[in-house]
C-alpha positions as CSV (number, residue, x, y, z in Angstrom):
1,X,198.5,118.0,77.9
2,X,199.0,118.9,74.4
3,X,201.1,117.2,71.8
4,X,202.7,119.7,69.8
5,X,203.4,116.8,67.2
6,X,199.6,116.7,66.9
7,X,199.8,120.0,64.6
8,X,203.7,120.6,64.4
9,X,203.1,123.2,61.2
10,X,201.4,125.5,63.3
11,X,204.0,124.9,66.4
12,X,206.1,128.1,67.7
13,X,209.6,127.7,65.5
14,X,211.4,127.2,68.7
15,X,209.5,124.2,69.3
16,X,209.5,122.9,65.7
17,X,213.5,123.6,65.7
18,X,213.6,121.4,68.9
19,X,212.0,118.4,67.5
20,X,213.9,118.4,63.9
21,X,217.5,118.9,66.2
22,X,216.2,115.5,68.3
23,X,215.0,113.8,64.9
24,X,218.7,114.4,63.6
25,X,219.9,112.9,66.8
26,X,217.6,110.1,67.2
27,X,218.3,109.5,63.4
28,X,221.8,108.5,63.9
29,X,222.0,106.8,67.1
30,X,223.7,103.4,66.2
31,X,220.2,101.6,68.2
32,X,218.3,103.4,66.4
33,X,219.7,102.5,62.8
34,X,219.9,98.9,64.1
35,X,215.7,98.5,64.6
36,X,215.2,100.5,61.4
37,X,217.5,98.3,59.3
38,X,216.0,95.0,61.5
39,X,212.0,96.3,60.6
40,X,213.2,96.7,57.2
41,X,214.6,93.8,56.4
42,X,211.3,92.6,56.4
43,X,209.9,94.3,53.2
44,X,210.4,93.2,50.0
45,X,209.5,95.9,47.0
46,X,209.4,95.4,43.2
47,X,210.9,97.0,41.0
48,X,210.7,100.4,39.7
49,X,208.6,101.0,43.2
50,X,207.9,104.4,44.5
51,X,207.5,104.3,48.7
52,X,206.1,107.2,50.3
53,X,206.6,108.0,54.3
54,X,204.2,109.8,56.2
55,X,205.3,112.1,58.5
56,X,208.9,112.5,57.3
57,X,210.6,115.0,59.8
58,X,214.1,115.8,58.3
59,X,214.1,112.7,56.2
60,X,216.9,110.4,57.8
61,X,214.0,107.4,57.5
62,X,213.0,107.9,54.2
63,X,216.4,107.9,52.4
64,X,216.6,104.6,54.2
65,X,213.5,103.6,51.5
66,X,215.6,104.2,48.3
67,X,218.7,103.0,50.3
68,X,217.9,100.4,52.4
69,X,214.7,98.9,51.1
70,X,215.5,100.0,47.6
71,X,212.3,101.8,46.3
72,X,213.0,103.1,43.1
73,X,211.7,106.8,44.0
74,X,210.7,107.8,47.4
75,X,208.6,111.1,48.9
76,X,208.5,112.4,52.3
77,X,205.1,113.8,53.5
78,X,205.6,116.4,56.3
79,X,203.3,118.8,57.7
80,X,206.2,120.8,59.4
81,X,207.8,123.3,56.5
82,X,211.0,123.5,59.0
83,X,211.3,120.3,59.1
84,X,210.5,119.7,55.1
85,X,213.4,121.9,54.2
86,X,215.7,120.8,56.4
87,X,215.3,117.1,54.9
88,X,215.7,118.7,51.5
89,X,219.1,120.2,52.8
90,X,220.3,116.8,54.1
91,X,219.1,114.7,51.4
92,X,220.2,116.9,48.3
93,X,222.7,114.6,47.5
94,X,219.9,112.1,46.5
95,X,217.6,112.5,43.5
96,X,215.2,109.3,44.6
97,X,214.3,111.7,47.3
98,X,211.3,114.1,47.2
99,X,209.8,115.9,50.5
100,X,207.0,118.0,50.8
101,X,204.3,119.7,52.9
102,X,201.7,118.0,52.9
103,X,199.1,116.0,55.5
104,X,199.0,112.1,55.7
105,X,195.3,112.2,56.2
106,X,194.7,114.2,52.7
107,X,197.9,113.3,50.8
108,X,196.8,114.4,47.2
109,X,198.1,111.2,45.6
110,X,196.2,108.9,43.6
111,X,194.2,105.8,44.3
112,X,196.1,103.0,44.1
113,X,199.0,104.2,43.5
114,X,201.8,103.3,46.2
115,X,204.0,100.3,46.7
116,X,204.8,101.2,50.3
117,X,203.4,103.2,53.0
118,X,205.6,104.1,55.8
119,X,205.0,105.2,59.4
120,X,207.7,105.8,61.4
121,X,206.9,107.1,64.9
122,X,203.9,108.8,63.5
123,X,200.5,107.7,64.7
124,X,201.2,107.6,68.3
125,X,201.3,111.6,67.5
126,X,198.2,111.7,65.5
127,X,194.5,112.6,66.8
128,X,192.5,110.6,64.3
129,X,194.9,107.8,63.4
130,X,192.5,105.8,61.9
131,X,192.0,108.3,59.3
132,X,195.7,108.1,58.6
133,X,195.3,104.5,58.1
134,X,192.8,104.8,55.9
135,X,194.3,107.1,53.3
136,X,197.3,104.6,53.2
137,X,195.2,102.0,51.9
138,X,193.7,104.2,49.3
139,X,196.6,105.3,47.7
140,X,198.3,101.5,48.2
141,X,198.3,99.3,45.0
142,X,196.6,96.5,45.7
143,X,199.8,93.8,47.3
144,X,201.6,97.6,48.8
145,X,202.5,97.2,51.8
146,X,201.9,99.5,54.7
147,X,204.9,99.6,57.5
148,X,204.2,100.9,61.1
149,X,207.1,101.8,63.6
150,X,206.2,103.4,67.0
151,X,207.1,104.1,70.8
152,X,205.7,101.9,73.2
153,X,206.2,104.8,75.4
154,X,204.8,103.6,78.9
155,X,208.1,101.3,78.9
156,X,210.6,104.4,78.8
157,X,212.5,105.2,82.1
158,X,215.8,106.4,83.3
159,X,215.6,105.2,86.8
160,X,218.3,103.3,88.3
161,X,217.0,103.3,91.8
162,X,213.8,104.2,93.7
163,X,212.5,107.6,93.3
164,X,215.3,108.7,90.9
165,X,214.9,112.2,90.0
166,X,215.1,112.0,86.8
167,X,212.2,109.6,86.2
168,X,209.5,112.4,86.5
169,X,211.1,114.4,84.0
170,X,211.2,112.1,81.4
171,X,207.5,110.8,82.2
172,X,206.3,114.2,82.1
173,X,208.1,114.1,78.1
174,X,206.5,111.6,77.4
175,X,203.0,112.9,78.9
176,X,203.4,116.1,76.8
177,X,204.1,114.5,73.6
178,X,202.1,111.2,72.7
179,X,198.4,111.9,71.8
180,X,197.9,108.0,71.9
181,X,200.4,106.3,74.6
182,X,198.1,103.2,74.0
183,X,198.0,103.2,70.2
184,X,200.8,101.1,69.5
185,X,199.5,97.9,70.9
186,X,196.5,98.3,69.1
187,X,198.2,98.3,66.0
188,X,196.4,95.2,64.6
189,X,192.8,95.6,64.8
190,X,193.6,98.9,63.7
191,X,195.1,98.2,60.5
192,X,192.8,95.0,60.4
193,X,189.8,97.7,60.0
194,X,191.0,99.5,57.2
195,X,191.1,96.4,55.7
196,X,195.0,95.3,55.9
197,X,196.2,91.9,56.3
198,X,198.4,92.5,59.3
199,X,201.4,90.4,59.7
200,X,203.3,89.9,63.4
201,X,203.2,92.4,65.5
202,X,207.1,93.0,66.5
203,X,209.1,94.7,69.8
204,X,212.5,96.2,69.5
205,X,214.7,97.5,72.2
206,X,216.3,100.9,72.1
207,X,218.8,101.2,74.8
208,X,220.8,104.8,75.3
209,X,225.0,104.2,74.9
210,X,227.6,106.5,74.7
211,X,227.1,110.1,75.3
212,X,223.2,109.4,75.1
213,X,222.7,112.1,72.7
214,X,219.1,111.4,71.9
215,X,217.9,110.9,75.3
216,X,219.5,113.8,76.4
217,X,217.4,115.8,73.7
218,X,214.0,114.5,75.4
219,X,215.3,115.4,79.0
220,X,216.4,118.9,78.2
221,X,213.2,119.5,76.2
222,X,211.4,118.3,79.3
223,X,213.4,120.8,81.5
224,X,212.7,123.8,79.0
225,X,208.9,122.7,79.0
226,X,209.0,122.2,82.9
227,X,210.3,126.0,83.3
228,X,207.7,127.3,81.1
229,X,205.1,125.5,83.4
230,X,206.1,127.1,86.0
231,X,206.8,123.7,87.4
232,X,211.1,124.3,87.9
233,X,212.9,127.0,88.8
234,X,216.1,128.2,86.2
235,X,218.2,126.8,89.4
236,X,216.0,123.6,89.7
237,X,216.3,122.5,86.2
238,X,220.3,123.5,85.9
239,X,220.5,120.6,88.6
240,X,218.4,117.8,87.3
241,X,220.2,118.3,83.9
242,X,223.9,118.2,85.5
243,X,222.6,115.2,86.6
244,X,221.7,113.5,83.6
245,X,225.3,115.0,82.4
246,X,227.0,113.4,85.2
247,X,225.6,110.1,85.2
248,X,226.9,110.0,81.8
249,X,230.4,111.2,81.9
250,X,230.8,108.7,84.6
251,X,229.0,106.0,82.5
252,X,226.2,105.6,85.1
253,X,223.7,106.5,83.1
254,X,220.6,104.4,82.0
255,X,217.9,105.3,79.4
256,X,215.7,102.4,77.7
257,X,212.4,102.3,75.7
258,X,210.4,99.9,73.6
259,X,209.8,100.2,70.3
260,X,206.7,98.3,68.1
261,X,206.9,97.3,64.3
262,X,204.2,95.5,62.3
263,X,204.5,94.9,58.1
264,X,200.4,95.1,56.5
265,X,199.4,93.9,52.9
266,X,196.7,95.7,51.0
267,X,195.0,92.7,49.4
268,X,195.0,92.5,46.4
């Protein structure tokens, strides 16, 4: 089925609304934070650097570039203008911080001109990925360094028993989203072939807590999606989500998924 990441400019605004409110959400889940902060950790910038992130949604990540990784100035490519202004509305506070509309296969910018490259969540979304690789190490200086984060999505589930309900809704999510379930654990020969020098390929462990916010934003999305299918009834899908709601108001709930990260030099 179609990934409506795969040209999210061009997406109905319902849809494109959807996806920035489970950015937000995904954005600030405590788990969440914790892998960007531990992938991070990892790059080291010089100074005066200017990062730029590929695929920027509404921008949480790439404050974390002038924040946490300290890059000097930072710009957030983002083919979505929904989501483009409402990272301009979050991140106002900031003057490191730049986002525009733009597409990380033709970003405009300069040979050679990058210290960092990040993708957060990005490829596994793009037909063409390779392309998207390539431009990276264009614009990279020669020593930039390229960052890749991504789902591993096969390992998501929220079973906690045999034929759990809510398992098919949350494989059928993942179905109707990822262009490229497989891309992430290719993620070294295909940085290798665009000429990177990859370093160790990393896995992180997101596990939902709490009132599962972010979870709950890919099952109800599912649900909605489902309906329009023709595949639930109103009734049908009213049921499976007081489910999911139950589970976690009686902390019964269970929602994991796997996570990739690999750091990339540009030689040079």
């Amino acid at each position: 089925m179609s990934d409506p990441y795969a040209d999210l400019g061009n997406a109905e605004e319902t849809v494109q609304t959807a996806i920035a409110d489970a950015m937000d959400a995904r954005s600030v889940d405590p788990a969440q934070v914790a892998m960007r902060h531990a992938y991070m950790s990892e790059i080291t910038l010089p100074s005066g650097a200017f990062a730029v992130e590929m695929g920027s949604g509404t921008g949480h990540v790439t404050r974390d570039l002038v924040t946490l990784v300290g890059a000097e100035h930072a710009l957030g490519i983002e083919p979505s203008q929904i989501m483009t202004d409402r990272a301009r509305q979050h991140h106002s506070d900031l003057a490191a911080l730049e986002f525009q509309v733009g597409d990380a296969k033709v970003t405009g910018l300069g040979d050679d001109s990058v210290d960092l490259v990040l993708m957060h969540t990005l490829l596994c979304h793009v037909p063409g990925a390779e392309d998207v690789v390539t431009e990276a190490f264009r614009i990279l200086k020669p020593g930039g360094i390229l960052a890749v984060f991504d789902g591993d999505y096969d390992t998501t589930t929220v079973a906690i028993g045999d034929f759990d309900p809510l398992e098919p809704v949350v494989k059928y999510m993942i179905d109707v989203n990822v262009h490229n379930l497989w891309l992430p654990r290719k993620l070294v020969p295909l940085v290798s072939a665009a000429g990177f020098i990859p370093g160790q390929l990393r896995a992180h462990s997101y596990l939902a807590h709490g009132d599962a916010a972010y979870f709950m934003t890919v099952i109800d999305r599912a649900l909605i999606r489902m309906q329009s299918e023709g595949l639930l009834t109103p009734k049908g899908a009213q049921g499976l989500l007081s489910e999911a709601q139950t589970r976690i108001a009686e902390n019964r709930f269970y929602g994991f998924m796997s996570y990739l990260s690999l750091i990339a030099t540009k030689p040079g």
